[in-house]
C-alpha positions as CSV (number, residue, x, y, z in Angstrom):
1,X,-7.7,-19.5,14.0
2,X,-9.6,-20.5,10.8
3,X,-9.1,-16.9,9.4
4,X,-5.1,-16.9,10.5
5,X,-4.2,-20.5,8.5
6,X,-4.2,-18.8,5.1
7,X,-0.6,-17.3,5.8
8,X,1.0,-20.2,6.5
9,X,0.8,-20.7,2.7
10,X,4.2,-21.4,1.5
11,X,5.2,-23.1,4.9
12,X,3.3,-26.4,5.2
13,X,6.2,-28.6,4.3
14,X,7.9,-27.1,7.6
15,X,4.7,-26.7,9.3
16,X,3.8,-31.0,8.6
17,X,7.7,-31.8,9.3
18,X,8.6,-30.1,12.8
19,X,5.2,-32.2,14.4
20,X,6.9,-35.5,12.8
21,X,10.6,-34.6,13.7
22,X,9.1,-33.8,17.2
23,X,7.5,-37.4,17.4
24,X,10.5,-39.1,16.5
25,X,12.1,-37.2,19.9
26,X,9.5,-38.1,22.2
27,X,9.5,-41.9,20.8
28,X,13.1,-41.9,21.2
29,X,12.6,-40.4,25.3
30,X,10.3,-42.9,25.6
31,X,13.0,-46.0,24.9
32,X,15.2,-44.6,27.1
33,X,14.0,-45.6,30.6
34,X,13.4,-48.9,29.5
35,X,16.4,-49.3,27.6
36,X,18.1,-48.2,31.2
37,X,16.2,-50.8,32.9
38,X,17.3,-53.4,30.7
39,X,20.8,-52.8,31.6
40,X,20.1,-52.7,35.1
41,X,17.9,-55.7,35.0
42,X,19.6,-58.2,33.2
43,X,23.4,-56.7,32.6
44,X,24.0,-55.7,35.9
45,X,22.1,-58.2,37.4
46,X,23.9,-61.1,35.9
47,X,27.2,-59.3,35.3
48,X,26.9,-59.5,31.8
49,X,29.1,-56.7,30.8
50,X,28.1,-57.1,26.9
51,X,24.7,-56.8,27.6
52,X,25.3,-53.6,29.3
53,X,27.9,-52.6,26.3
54,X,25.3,-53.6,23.8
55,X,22.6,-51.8,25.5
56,X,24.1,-48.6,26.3
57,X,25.1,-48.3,22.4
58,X,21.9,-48.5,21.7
59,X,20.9,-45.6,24.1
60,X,23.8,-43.3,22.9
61,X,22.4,-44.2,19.1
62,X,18.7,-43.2,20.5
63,X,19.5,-40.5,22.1
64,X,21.3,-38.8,18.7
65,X,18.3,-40.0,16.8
66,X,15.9,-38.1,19.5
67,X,18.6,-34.8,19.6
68,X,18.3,-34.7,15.8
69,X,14.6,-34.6,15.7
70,X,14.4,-32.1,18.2
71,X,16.7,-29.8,16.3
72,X,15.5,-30.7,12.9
73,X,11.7,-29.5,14.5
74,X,13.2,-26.3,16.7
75,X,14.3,-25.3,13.1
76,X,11.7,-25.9,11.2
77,X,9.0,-24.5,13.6
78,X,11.0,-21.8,14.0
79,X,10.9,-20.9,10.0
80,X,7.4,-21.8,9.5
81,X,6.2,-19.1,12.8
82,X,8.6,-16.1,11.3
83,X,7.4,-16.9,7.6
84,X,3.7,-17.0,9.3
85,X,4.0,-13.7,11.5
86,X,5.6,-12.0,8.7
87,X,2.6,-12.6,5.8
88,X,0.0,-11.7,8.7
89,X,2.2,-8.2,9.7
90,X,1.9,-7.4,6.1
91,X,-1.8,-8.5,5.8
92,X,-2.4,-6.6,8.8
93,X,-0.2,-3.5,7.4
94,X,-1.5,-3.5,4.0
95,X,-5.6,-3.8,5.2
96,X,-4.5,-0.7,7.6
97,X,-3.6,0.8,4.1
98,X,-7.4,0.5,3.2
99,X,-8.9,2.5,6.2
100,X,-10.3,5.6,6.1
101,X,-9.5,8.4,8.5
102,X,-12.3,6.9,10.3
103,X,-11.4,3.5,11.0
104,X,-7.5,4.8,12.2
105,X,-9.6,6.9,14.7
106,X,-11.5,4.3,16.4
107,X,-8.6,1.9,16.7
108,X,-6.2,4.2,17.0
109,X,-2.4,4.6,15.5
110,X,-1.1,3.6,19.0
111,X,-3.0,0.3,19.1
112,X,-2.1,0.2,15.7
113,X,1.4,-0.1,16.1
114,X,0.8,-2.8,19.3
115,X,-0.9,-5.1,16.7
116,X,1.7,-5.1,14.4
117,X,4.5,-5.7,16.6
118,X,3.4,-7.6,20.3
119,X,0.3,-9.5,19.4
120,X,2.1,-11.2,16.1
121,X,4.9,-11.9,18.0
122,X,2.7,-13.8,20.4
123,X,0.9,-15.5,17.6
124,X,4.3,-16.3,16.4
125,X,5.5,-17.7,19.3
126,X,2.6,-19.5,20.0
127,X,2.4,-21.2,16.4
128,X,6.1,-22.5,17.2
129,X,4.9,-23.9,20.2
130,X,1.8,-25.6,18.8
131,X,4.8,-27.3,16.7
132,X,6.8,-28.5,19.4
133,X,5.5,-28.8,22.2
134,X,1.6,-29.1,21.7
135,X,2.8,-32.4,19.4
136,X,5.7,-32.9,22.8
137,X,3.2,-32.8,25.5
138,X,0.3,-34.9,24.7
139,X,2.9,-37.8,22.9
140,X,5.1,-37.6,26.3
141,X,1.9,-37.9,28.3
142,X,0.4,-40.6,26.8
143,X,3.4,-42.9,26.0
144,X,4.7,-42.4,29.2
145,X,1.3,-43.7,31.3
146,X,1.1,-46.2,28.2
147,X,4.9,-47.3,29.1
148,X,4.5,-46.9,32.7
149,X,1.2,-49.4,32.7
150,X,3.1,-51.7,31.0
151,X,5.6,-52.3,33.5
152,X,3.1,-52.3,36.1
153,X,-0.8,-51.6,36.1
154,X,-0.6,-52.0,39.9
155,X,1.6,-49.0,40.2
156,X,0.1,-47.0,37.2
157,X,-2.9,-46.2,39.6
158,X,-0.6,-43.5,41.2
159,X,-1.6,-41.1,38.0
160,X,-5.6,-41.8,38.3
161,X,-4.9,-39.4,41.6
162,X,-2.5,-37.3,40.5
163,X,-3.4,-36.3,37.0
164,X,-7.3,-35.5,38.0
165,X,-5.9,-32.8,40.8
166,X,-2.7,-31.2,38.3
167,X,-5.8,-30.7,35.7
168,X,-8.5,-29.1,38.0
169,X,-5.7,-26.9,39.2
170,X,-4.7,-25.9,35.8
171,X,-8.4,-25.4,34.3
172,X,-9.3,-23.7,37.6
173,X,-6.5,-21.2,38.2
174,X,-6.2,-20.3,34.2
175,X,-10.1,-20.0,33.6
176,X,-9.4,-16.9,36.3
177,X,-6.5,-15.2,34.6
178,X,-7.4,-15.6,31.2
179,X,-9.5,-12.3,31.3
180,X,-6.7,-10.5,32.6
181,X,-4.5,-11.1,29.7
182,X,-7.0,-8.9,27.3
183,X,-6.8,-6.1,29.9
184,X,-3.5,-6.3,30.1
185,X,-3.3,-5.8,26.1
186,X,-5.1,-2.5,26.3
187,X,-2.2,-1.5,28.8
188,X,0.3,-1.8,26.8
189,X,-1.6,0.1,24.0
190,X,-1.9,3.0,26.8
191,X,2.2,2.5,27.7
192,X,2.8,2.7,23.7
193,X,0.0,5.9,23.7
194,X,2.0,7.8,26.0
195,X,5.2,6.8,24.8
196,X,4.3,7.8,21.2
197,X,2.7,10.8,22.0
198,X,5.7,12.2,24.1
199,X,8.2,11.3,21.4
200,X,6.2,13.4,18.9
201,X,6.1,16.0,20.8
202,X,9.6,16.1,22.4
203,X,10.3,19.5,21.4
204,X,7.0,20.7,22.9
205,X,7.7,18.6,26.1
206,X,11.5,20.6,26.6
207,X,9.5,24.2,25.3
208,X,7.6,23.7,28.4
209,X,10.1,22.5,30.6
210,X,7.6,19.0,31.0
211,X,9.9,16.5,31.6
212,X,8.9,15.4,34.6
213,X,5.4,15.7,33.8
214,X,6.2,13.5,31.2
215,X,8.0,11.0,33.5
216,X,5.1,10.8,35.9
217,X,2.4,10.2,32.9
218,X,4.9,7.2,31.6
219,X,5.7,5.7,35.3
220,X,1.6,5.8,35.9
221,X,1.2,3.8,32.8
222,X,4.0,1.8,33.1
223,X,3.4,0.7,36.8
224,X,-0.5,0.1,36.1
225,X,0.9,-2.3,33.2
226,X,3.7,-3.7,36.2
227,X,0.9,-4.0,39.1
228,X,-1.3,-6.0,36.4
229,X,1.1,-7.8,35.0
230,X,2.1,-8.8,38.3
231,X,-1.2,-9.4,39.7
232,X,-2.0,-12.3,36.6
233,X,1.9,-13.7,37.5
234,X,0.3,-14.0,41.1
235,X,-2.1,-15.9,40.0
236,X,-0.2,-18.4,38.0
237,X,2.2,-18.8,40.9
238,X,-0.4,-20.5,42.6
239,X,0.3,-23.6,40.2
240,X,3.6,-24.3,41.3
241,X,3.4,-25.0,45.1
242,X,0.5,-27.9,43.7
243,X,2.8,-29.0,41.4
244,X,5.1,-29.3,43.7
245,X,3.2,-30.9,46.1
246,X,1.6,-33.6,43.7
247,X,4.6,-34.7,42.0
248,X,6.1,-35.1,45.2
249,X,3.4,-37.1,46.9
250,X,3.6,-39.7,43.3
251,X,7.4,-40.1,44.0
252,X,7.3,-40.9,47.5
253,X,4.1,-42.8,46.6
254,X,6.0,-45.0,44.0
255,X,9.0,-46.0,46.3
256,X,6.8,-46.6,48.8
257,X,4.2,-49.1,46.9
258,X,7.3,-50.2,44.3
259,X,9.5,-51.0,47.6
260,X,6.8,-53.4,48.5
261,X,6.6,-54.9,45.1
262,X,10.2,-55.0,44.7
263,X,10.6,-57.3,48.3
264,X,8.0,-59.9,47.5
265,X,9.3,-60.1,44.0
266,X,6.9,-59.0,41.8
267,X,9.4,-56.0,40.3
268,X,12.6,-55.4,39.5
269,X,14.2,-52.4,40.9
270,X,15.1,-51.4,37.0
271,X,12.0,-51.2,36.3
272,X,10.8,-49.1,39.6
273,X,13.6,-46.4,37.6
274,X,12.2,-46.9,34.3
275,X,8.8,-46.1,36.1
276,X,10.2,-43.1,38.2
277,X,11.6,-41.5,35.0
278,X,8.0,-42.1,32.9
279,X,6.2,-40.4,35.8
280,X,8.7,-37.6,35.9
281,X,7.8,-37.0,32.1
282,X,4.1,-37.5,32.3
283,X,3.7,-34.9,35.1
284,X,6.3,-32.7,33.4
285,X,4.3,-32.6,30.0
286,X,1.3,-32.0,32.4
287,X,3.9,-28.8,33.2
288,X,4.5,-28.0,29.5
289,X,0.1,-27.9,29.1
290,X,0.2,-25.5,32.0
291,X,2.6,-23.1,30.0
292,X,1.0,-23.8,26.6
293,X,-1.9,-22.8,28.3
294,X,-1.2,-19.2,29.9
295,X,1.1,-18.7,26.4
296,X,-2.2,-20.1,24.3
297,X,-5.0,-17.7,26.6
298,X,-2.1,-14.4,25.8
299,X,-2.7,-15.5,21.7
300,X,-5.9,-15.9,22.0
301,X,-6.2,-12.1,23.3
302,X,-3.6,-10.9,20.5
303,X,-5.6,-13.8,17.8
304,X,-8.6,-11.1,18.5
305,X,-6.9,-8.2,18.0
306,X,-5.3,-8.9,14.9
307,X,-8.7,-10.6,13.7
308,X,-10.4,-7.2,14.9
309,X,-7.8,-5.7,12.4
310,X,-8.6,-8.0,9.4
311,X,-12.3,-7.7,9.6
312,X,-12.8,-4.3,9.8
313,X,-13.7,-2.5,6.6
314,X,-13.2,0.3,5.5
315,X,-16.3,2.8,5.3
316,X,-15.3,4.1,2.2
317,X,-14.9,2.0,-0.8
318,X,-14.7,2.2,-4.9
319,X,-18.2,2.1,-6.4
320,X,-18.8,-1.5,-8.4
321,X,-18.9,0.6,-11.9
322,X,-16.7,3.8,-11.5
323,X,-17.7,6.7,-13.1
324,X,-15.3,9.2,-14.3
325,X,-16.1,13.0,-15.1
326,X,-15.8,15.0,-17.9
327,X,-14.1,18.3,-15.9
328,X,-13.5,18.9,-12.8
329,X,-15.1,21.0,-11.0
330,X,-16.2,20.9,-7.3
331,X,-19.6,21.0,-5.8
332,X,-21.1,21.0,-2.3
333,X,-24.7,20.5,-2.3
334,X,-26.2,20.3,1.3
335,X,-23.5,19.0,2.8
336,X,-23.6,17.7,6.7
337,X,-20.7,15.8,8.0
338,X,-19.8,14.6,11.6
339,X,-16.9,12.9,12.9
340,X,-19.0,10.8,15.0
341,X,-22.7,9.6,14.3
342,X,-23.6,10.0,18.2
343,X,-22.4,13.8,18.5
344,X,-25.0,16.0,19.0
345,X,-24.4,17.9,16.4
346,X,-22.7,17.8,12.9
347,X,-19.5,19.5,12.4
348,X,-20.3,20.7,9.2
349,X,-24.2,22.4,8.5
350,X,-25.6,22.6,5.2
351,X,-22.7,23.4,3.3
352,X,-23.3,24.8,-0.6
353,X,-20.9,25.9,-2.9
354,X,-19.8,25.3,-6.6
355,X,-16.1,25.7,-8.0
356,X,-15.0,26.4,-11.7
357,X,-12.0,25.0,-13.1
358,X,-9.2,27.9,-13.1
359,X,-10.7,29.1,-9.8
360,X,-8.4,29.6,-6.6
361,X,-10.9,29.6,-3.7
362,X,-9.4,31.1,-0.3
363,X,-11.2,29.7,3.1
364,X,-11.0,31.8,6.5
365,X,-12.5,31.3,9.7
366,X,-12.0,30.5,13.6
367,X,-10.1,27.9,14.8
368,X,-12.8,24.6,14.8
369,X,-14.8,26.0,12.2
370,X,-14.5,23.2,10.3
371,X,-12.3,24.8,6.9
372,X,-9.8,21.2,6.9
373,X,-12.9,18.7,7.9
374,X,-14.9,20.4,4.8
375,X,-12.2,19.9,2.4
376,X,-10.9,16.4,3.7
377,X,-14.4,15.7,2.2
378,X,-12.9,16.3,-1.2
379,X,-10.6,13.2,-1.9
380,X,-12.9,11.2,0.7
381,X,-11.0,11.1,3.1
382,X,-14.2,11.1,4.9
383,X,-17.6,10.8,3.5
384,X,-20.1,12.6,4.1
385,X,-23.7,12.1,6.2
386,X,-25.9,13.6,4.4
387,X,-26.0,16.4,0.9
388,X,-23.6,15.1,-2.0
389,X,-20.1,16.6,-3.1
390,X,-19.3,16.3,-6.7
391,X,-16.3,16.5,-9.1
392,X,-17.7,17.5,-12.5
393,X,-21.2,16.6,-11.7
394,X,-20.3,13.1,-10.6
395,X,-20.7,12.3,-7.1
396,X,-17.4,11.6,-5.6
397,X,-18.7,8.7,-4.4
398,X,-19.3,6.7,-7.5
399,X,-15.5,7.8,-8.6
400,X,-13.1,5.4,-8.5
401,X,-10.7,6.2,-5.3
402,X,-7.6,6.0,-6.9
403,X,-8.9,8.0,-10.1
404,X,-10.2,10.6,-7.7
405,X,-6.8,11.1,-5.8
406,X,-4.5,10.8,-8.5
407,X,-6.4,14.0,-9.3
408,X,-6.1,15.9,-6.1
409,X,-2.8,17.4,-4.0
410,X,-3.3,17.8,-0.8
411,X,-0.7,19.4,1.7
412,X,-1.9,19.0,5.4
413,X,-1.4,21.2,8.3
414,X,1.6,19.3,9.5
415,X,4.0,18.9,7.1
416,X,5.0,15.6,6.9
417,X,8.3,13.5,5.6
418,X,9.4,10.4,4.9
419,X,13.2,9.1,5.9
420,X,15.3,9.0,2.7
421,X,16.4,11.7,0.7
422,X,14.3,15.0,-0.8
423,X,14.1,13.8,-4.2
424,X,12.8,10.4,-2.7
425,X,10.1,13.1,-1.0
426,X,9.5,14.7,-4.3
427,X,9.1,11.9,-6.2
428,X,6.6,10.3,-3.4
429,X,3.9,12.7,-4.7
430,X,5.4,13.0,-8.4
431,X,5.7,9.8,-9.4
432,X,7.9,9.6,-12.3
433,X,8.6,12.8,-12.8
434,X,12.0,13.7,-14.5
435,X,14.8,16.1,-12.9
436,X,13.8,19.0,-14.3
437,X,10.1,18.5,-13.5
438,X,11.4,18.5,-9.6
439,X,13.8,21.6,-10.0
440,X,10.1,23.3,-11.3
441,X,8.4,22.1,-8.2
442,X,10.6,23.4,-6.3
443,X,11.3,27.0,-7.5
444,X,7.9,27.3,-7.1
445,X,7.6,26.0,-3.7
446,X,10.4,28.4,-2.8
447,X,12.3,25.7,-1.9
448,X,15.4,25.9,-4.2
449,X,17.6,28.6,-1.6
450,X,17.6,26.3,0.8
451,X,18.3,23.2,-1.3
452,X,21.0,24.4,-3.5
453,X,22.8,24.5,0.2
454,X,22.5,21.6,1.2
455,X,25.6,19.1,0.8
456,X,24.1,16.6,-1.3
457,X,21.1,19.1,-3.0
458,X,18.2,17.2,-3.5
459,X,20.0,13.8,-2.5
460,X,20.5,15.3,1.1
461,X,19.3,13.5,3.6
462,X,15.8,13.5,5.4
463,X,15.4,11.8,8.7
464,X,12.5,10.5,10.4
465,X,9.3,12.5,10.1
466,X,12.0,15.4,9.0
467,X,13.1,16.8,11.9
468,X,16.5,17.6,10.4
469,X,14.9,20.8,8.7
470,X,12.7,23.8,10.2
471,X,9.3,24.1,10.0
472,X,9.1,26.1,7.4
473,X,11.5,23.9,4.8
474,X,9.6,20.8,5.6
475,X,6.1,22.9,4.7
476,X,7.8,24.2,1.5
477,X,9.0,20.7,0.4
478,X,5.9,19.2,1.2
479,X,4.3,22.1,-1.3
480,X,7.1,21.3,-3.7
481,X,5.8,17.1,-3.3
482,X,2.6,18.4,-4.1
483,X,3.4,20.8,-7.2
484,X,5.3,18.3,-8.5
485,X,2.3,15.5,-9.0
486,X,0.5,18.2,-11.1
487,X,-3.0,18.2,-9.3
488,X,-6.3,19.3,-11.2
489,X,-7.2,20.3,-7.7
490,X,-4.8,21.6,-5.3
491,X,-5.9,21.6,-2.0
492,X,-3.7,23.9,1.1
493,X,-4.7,23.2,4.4
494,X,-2.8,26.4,6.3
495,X,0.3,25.0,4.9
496,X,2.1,28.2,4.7
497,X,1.2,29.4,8.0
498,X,5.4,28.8,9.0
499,X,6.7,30.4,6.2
500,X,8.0,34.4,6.0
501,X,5.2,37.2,4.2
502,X,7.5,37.4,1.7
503,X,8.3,33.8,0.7
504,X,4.5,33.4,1.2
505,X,3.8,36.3,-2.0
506,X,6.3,34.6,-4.3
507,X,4.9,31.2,-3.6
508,X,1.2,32.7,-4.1
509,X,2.1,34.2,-7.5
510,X,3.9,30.5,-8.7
511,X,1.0,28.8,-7.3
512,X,-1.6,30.8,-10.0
513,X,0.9,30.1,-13.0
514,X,0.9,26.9,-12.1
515,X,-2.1,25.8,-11.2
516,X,-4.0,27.3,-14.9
517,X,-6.8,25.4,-15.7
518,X,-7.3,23.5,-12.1
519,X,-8.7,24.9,-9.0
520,X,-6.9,25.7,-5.7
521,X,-8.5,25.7,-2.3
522,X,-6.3,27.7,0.3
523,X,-7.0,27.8,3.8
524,X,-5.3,30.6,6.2
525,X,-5.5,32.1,8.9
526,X,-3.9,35.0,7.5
527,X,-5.6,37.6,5.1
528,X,-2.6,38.0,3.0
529,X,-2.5,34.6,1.6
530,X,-6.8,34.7,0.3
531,X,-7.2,38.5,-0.6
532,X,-6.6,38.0,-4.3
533,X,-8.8,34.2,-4.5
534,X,-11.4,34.7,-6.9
535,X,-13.9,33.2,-4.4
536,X,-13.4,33.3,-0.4
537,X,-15.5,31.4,1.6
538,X,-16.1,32.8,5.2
539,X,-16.5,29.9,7.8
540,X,-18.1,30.0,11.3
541,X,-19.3,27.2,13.6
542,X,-19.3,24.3,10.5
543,X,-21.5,26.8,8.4
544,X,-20.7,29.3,5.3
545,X,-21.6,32.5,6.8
546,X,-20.1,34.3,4.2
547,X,-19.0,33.8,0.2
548,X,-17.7,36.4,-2.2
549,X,-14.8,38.1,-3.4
550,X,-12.3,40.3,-0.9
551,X,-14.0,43.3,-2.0
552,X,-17.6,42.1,-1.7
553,X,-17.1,40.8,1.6
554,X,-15.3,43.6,3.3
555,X,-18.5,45.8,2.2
556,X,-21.5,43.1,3.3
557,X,-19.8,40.9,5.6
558,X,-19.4,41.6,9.5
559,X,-16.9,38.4,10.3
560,X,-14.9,39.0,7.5
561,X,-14.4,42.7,7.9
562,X,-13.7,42.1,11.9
563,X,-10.7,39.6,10.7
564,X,-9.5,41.8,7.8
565,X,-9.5,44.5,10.9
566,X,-7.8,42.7,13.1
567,X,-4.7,41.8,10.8
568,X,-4.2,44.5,8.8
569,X,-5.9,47.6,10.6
570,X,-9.4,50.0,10.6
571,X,-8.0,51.5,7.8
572,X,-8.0,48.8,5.8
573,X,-11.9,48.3,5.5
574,X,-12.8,51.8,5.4
């Protein structure tokens, strides 16, 4: 918890007022009963209607001062938990902005998103209830057996029985469903998983007609969260009955031992109220601990997992003295690289290459045979394991991060875009690029047919993750984001695999004018879009099993003559 108190900066006026507003209401519940009694006692009792007048003013005048303090700290707990859950979401969001590739795949996006919405709104509402009723229960406990032993000690033995049993129930019964609140997290990251996963895909899921595939995947998540859910409930229920049970046994125990006390004379019946109502609220804020308590072990299990969050570091981080290079150039010396340090073997072997500046390097090979994991080494997305990739002869990892990315466009396999507009998109890679600077990026990306037919142009709108245009608009927009930031190294990853032959030539031929002095790395799985790179790399199995020009390796290359074959014909290697 020490680690989560720094975001209620800002919020410790509310945070030290709702505790004191709440005391003020449980002092106030606490004057009531004997206030009653007093009336009852002494008005009633000897008919003295001012008394009672008096009296009963001065509960009405109580009971506003205790309402007040209740609202006064339901509103300010209330502002001091949102204020709270809203600097940790944006902790949480903005450390998630510091992970590398590899930290988003151990925790995973779906988890991910569970953090950042369920477990800090159970922190939230758990910090409100530490504000009310945490200060409620313990107050209302204690000044009720405090006010109840001062009316009668004799009768005040009642809660050495009944207190000792509520609390080995509670301690008993929670210590065995705590556990089952952490594994009931992870369900709900599996009932998110799902979820996610089928609402990405949706148009895949009605391709293949996998609706009810889909349903049956979601209802098996959804009832294994449901059975355990149900199964920790059953657990809790056990509580009630010996709640029940107890408070009912001190009740007829009171009138019982109170009548007696009442006919020899030792108690006014006032006071055996006044006594009834203080038990009521001890074994009722004994009630409010049992819910703190299943509310506090749920926190504790989302107080972990945003913690996990906060202290996990990224693998990859700037150098203490950055180094920036002179040119850049790109160099591959020995490089291994695996995704996981327990596989049992890399994904990429001994990789060794060097790129000048003006060179556009094409990359070909079988699906899995590592082409994007080689260049995702590049900008560091991931770092390597062993061998050294350098920018200009400086190792990439003694470049500053953002210096090194600034530096480097990168279109992914799946083109991605953000909900706005497409200047919005275009201007998410450019930065402050100016209109015409835009227009450029997108003539060369192809993109301005389409765009000069849209209704608003470049102001047009783009909904979520873009699925208002094709596959191959959002791949040529996603180019034109790219062109438009001005890259010294321009990196493809197969984004032009949904775009037509023809579109693909014009957008090669803009792509060497602009480009110049920088260098391009282009991976396809088509021939077409490498044939002219002044060096191709030929990838098989997460090794370099072939490097040269087109016309070098179509005369000492078996792979790459077998895929030139393939695509465009015998003929075309003879």
């Amino acid at each position: 918890m020490k680690k989560l108190i720094k975001y209620l900066k800002g919020s410790w006026v509310f945070v030290i007022c709702a505790p004191l507003l709440m005391i003020v209401e449980v002092c106030c519940d606490l004057l009531q009963p004997t206030l009653m009694s007093n009336i009852i006692d002494v008005g009633v009792a000897s008919g003295e209607m001012a008394q009672v007048w008096a009296t009963g003013l001065k509960m009405l005048s109580v009971a506003l001062i205790g309402v007040c303090g209740g609202a006064g700290c339901t509103i300010l707990s209330t502002k001091a938990s949102f204020n709270f859950g809203a600097k940790l979401r944006q902790s949480m969001f903005d450390r998630i902005q510091t992970f590398s590739f590899k930290e988003i795949d151990k925790l995973q996006p779906s988890s991910l998103i569970t953090r950042l919405t369920n477990d800090v709104t159970q922190l939230q509402g758990c910090l409100r209830m530490i504000l009310c009723m945490l200060v409620r229960a313990p107050f209302s406990c204690i000044g009720g057996i405090v006010m109840a032993v001062a009316i009668s000690p004799k009768l005040s033995l009642i809660f050495v029985v009944a207190i000792p049993v509520l609390v080995t129930a509670i301690l008993l019964i929670v210590s065995k469903t705590f556990p089952m609140f952490g594994e009931m997290q992870k369900k709900i990251d599996r009932v998110n998983t799902v979820m996610r996963e089928n609402l990405l895909g949706v148009r895949v899921v009605k391709a293949f007609v996998g609706q009810e595939r889909e349903k049956k995947r979601f209802d098996g998540a959804n009832s294994d969260l449901t059975n355990w859910t149900l199964s920790a409930i059953d657990r809790i229920n056990l509580l009630w009955p010996i709640i029940t049970f107890v408070m009912g046994a001190a009740t007829c125990a009171l009138i019982w031992f109170g009548g007696k006390l009442v006919q020899t004379g030792d108690l006014e019946i006032g006071k055996i109220m006044a006594f009834m109502t203080y038990l009521n609220q001890v074994l009722s804020s004994i009630m409010m601990v049992i819910m703190m308590s299943l509310s506090f072990s749920r926190a504790k299990v989302a107080m972990d997992r945003c913690n996990e969050v906060m202290d996990t570091q990224s693998t990859i981080l700037d150098p203490e003295k950055p180094i920036d290079p002179e040119k850049w150039s790109v160099e591959f010396d020995h490089v291994n690289f695996s995704y996981n340090k327990t596989d049992p073997e890399p994904v990429l072997k001994d990789i060794t290459f060097s790129v000048q500046p003006g060179q556009r390097v094409g990359i070909i090979g079988n699906t899995g045979s590592g082409k994007s994991s080689m260049v995702q080494l590049i900008p560091r997305l991931y770092d390597v394991d062993s061998g050294k990739v350098s920018i200009g002869g400086v190792d990439v990892k003694d470049m500053s991060l953002d210096t090194l990315r600034q530096h480097i466009g990168v279109v992914l396999q799946e083109a991605v875009l953000f909900s706005g507009d497409i200047e919005s998109n275009l201007r998410w890679g450019g930065g402050t690029c100016d209109e015409d600077s835009l227009q450029s990026a997108l003539n060369d990306a192809q993109a301005t047919e389409f765009v000069s037919q849209l209704p608003n142009l470049m102001h047009n709108i783009v909904e979520q993750r873009g699925r208002n245009y094709s596959g191959g608009q959002k791949q040529r927009l996603s180019i034109a984001r790219t062109f438009a930031k001005n890259p010294d190294i321009l990196i493809l990853d197969d984004s032009m695999s949904a775009v037509d032959t023809e579109t693909e030539a014009k957008m090669q031929t803009a792509l060497r004018e602009r480009i110049g002095s920088g260098i391009t790395f282009v991976i396809a799985s088509r021939v077409s879009a490498i044939a002219d790179s002044d060096m191709i790399l030929v990838m098989e199995d997460g090794r370099i099993v072939g490097q040269g020009t087109h016309s070098e390796l179509i005369k000492n290359n078996e792979i790459y003559r077998g895929i030139v074959a393939s695509q465009w014909g015998e003929e075309a290697i003879a």
